[in-house]
ZADO-1210 file (C-alpha; in nm, 4 decimals, padded with zeros to 6 digits):
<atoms>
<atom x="-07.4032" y="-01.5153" z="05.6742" code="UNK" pos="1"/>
<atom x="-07.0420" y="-01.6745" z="05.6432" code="UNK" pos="2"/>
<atom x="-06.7948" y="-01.5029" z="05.4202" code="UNK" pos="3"/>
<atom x="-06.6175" y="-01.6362" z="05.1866" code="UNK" pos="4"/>
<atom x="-06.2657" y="-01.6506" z="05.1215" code="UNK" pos="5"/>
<atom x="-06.1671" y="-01.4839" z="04.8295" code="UNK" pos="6"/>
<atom x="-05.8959" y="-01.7098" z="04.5741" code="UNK" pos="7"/>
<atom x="-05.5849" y="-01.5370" z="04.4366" code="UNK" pos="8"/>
<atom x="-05.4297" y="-01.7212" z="04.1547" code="UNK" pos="9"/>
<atom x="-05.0976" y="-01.6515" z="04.0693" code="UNK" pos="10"/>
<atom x="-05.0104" y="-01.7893" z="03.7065" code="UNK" pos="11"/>
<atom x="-04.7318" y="-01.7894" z="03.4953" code="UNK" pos="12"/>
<atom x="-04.4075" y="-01.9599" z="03.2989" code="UNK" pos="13"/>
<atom x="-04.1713" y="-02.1074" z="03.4378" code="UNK" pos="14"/>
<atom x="-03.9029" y="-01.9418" z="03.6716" code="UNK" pos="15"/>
<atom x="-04.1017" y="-01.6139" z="03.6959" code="UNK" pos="16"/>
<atom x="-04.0863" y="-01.5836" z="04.0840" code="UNK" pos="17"/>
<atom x="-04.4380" y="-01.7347" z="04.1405" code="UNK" pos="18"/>
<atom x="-04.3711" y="-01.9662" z="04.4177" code="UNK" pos="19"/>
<atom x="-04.1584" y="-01.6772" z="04.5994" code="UNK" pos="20"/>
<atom x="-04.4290" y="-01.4860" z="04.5717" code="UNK" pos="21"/>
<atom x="-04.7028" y="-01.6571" z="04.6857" code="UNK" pos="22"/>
<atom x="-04.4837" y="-01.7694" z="05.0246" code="UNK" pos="23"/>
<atom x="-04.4417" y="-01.3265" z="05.0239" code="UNK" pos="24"/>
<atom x="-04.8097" y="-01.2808" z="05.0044" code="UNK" pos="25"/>
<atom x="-04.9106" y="-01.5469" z="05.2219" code="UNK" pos="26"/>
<atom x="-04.7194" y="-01.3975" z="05.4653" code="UNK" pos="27"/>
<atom x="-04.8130" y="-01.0429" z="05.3860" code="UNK" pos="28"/>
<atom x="-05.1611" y="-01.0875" z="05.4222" code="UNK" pos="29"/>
<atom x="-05.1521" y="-01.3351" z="05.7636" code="UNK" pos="30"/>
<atom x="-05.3342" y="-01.6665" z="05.5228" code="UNK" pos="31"/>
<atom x="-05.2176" y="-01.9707" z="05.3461" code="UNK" pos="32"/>
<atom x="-05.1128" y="-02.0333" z="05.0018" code="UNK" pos="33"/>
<atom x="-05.1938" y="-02.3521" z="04.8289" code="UNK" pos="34"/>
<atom x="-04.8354" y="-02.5087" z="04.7168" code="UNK" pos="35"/>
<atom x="-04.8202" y="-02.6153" z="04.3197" code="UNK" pos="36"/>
<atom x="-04.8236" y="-03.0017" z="04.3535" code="UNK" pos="37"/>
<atom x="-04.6730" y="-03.0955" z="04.0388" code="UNK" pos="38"/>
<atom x="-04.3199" y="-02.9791" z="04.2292" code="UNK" pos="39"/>
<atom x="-04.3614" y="-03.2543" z="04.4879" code="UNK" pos="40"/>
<atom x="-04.4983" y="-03.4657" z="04.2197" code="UNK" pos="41"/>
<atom x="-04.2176" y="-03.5098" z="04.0043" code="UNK" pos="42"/>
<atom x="-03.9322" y="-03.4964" z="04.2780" code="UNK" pos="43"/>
<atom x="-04.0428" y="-03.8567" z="04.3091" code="UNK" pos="44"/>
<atom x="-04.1537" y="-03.9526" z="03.9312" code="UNK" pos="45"/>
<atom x="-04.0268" y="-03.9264" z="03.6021" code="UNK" pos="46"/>
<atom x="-04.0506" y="-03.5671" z="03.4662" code="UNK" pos="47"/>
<atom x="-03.8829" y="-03.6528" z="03.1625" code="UNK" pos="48"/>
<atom x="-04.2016" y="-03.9161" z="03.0424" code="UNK" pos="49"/>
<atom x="-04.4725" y="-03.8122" z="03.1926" code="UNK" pos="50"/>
<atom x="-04.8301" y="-03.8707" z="03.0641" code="UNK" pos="51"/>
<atom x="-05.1770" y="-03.6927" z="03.0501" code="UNK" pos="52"/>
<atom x="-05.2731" y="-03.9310" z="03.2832" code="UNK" pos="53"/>
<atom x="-04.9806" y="-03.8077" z="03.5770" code="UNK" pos="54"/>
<atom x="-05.1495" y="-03.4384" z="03.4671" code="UNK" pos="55"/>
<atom x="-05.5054" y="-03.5907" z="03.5898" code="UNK" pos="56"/>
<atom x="-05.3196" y="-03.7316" z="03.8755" code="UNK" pos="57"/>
<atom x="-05.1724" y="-03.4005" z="03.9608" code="UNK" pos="58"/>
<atom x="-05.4558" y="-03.2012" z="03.8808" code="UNK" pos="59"/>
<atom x="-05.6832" y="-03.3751" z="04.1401" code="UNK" pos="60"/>
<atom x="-05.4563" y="-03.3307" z="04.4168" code="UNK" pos="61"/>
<atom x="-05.4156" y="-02.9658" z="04.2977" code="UNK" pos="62"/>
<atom x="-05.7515" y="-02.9703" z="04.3714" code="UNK" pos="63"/>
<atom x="-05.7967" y="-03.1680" z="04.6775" code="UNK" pos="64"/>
<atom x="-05.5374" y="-02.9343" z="04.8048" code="UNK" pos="65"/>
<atom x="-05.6919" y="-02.5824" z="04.7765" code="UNK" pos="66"/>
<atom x="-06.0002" y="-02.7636" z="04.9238" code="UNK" pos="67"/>
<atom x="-05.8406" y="-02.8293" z="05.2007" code="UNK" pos="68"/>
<atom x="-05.6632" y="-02.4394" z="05.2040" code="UNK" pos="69"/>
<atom x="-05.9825" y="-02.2589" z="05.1503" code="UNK" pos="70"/>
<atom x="-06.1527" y="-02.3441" z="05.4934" code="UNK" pos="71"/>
<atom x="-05.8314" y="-02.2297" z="05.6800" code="UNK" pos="72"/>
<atom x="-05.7652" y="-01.9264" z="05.5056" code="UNK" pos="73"/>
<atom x="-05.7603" y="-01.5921" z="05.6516" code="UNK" pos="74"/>
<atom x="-05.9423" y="-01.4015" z="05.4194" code="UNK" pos="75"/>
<atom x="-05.7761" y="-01.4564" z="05.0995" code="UNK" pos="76"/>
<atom x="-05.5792" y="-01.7948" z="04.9617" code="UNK" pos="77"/>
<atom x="-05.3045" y="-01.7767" z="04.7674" code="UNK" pos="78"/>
<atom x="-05.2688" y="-02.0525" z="04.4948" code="UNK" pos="79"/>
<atom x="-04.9597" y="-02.1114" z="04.3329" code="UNK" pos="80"/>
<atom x="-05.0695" y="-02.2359" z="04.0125" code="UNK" pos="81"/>
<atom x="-05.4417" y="-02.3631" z="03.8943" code="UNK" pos="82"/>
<atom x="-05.5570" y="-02.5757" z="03.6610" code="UNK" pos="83"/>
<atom x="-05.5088" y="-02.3433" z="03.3558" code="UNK" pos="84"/>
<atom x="-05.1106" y="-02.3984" z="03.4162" code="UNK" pos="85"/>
<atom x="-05.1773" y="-02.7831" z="03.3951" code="UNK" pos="86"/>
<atom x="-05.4087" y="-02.7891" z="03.0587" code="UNK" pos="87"/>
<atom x="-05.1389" y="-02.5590" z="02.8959" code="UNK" pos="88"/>
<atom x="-04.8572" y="-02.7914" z="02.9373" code="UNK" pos="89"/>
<atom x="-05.0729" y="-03.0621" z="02.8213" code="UNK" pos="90"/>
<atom x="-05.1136" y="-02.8852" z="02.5214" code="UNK" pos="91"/>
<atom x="-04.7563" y="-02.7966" z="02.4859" code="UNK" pos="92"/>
<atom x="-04.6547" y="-03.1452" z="02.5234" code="UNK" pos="93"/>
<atom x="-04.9412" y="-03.4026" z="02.4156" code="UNK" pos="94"/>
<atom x="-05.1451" y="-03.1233" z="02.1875" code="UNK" pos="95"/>
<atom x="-05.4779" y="-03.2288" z="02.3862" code="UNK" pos="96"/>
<atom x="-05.6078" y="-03.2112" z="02.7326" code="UNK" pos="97"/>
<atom x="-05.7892" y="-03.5179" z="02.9530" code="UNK" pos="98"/>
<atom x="-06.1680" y="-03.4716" z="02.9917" code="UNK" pos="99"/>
<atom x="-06.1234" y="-03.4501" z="03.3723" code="UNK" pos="100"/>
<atom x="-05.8519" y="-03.1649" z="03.3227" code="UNK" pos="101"/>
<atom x="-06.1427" y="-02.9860" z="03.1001" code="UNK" pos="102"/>
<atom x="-06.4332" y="-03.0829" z="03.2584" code="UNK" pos="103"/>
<atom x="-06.2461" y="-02.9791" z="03.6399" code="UNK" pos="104"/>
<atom x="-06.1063" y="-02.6151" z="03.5135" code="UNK" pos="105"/>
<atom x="-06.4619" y="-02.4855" z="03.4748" code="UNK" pos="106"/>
<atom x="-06.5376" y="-02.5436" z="03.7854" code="UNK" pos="107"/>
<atom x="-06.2385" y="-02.3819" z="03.9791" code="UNK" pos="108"/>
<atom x="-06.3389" y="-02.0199" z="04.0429" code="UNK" pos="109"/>
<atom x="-06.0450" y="-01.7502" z="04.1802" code="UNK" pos="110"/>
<atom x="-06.1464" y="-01.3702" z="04.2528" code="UNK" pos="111"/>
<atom x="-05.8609" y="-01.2563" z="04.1263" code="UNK" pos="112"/>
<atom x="-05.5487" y="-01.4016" z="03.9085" code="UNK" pos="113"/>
<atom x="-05.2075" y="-01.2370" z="03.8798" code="UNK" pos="114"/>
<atom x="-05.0080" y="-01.3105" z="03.5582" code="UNK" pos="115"/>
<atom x="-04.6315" y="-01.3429" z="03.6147" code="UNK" pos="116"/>
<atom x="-04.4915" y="-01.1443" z="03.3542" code="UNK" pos="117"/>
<atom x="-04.1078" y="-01.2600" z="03.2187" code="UNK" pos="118"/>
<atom x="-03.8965" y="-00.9819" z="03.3074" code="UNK" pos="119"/>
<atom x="-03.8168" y="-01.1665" z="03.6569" code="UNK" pos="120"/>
<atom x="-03.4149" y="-01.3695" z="03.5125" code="UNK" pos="121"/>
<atom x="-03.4428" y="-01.7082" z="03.4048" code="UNK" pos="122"/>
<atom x="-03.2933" y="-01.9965" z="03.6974" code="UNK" pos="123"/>
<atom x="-03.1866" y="-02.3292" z="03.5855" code="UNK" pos="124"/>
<atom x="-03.3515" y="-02.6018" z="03.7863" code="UNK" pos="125"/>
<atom x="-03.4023" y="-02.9822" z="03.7358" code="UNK" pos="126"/>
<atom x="-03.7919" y="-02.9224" z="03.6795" code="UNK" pos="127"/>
<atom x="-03.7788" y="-02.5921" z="03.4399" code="UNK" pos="128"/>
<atom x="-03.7928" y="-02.7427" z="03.0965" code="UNK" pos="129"/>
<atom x="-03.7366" y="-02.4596" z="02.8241" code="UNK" pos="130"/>
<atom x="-03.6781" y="-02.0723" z="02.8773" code="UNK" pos="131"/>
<atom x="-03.7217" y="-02.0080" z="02.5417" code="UNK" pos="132"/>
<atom x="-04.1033" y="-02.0635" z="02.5665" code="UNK" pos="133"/>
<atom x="-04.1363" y="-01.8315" z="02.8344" code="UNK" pos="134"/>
<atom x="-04.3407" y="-01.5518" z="02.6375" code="UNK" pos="135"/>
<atom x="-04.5704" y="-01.8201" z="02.4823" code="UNK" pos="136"/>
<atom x="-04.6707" y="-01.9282" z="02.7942" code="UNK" pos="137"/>
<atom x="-04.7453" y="-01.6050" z="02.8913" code="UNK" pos="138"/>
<atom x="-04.9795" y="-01.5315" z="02.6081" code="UNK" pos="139"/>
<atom x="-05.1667" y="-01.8939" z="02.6534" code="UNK" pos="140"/>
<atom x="-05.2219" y="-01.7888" z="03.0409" code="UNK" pos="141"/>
<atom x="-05.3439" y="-01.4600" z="02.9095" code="UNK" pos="142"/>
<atom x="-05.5233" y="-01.5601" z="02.6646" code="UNK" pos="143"/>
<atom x="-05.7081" y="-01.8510" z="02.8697" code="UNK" pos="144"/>
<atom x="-05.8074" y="-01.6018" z="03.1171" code="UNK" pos="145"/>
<atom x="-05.9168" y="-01.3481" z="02.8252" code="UNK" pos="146"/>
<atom x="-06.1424" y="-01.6713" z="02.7157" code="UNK" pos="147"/>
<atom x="-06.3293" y="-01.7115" z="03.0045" code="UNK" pos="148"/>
<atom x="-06.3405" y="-01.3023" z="03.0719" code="UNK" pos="149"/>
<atom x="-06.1464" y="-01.3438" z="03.4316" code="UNK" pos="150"/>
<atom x="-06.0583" y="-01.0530" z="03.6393" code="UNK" pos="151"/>
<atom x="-05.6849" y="-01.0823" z="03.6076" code="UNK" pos="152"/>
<atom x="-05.4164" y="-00.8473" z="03.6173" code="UNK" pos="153"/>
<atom x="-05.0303" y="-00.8561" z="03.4934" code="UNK" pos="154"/>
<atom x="-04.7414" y="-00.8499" z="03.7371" code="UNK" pos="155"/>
<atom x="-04.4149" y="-00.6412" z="03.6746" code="UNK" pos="156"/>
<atom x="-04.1246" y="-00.6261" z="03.8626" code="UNK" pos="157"/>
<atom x="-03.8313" y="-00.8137" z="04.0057" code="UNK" pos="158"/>
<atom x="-03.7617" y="-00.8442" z="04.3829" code="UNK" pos="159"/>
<atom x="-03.9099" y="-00.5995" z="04.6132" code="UNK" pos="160"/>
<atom x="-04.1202" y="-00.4137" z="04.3766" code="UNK" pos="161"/>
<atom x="-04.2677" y="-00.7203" z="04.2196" code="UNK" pos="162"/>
<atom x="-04.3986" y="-00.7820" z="04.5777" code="UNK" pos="163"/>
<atom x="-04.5263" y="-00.4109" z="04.6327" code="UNK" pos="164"/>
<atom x="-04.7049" y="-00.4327" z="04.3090" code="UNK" pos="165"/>
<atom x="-04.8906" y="-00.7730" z="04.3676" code="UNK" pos="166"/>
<atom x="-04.9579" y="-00.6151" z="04.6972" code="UNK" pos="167"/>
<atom x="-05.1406" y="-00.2933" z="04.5310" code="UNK" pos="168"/>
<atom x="-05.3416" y="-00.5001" z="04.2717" code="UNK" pos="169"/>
<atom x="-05.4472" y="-00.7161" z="04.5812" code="UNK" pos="170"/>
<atom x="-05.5568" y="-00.4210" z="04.7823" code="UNK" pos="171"/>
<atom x="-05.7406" y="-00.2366" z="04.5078" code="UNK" pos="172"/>
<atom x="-05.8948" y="-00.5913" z="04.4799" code="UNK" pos="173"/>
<atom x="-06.0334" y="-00.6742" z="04.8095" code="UNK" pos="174"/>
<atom x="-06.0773" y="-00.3010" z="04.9131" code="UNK" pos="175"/>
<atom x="-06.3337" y="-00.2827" z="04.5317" code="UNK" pos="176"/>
<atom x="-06.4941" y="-00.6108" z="04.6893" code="UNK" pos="177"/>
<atom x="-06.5175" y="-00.5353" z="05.0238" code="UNK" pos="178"/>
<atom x="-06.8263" y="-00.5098" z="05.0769" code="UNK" pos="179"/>
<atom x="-06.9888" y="-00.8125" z="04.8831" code="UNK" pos="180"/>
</atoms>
């Protein structure tokens, strides 16, 4: 019997180290991490007016993409981001959520998620849109994954120790699930 590659989901607000990470663990753990596409997405389209409909866009390629990832994966796959991350800022901005973006999130399954907590300092870039919602997102992701009773943990830390303690959740993971 073929085993499957467990999914890691790393969630979070904005400018809370996740895509750092991710490229950290990837590396850590010899596998591939699934890049969030709305990055690449709006480096070439309008970030400032944006519609549900460019969230449906994205969220299909977010898709497509860990698709891809999963098959190549050593073990575990990192994903920078899921679906949860796209329904929240369509709730934050247009107060609803597309069917596909609805129908879709039930059906992406990850072993494991890792909440990015805020104590990682805020950077200024031409995508990050408001720092001062920072600890709402972070109750929306937690309280999404509370929802749907996911195995999730939080992460603390900056730096280094952020790393080492996404690496210990990790292990206790897979070494609790090793044998299934």
């Amino acid at each position: 019997m073929e085993k499957k590659n467990k999914k890691i989901a790393i969630l979070g607000a904005e400018s809370t180290g996740k895509t750092t990470l991710c490229q950290q663990l990837a590396k850590h753990y010899q596998t591939l991490f699934v890049p969030e596409f709305a990055r690449d997405y709006f480096n070439s389209h309008d970030i400032k007016n944006y519609t549900i409909k460019d969230l449906d866009i994205i969220a299909k390629k977010q898709i497509e993409l860990e698709n891809q990832y999963i098959t190549k994966a050593n073990t575990i796959l990192i994903c920078d981001t899921t679906l949860i991350t796209i329904k929240l800022w369509s709730l934050h901005k247009f107060n609803s959520v597309s069917d596909f973006i609805s129908n879709s999130i039930n059906q992406m399954n990850y072993d494991l998620y890792l909440i990015s907590n805020n104590d990682v300092p805020w950077i200024e870039d031409n995508q990050r849109k408001d720092k001062n919602i920072r600890e709402h997102i972070f109750e929306m992701n937690q309280s999404e994954l509370q929802k749907t009773n996911s195995n999730y943990s939080i992460l603390n830390g900056i730096n280094q120790n952020r790393l080492d303690n996404a690496i210990a959740i990790i292990d206790l993971f897979l070494n609790s699930h090793s044998k299934n």
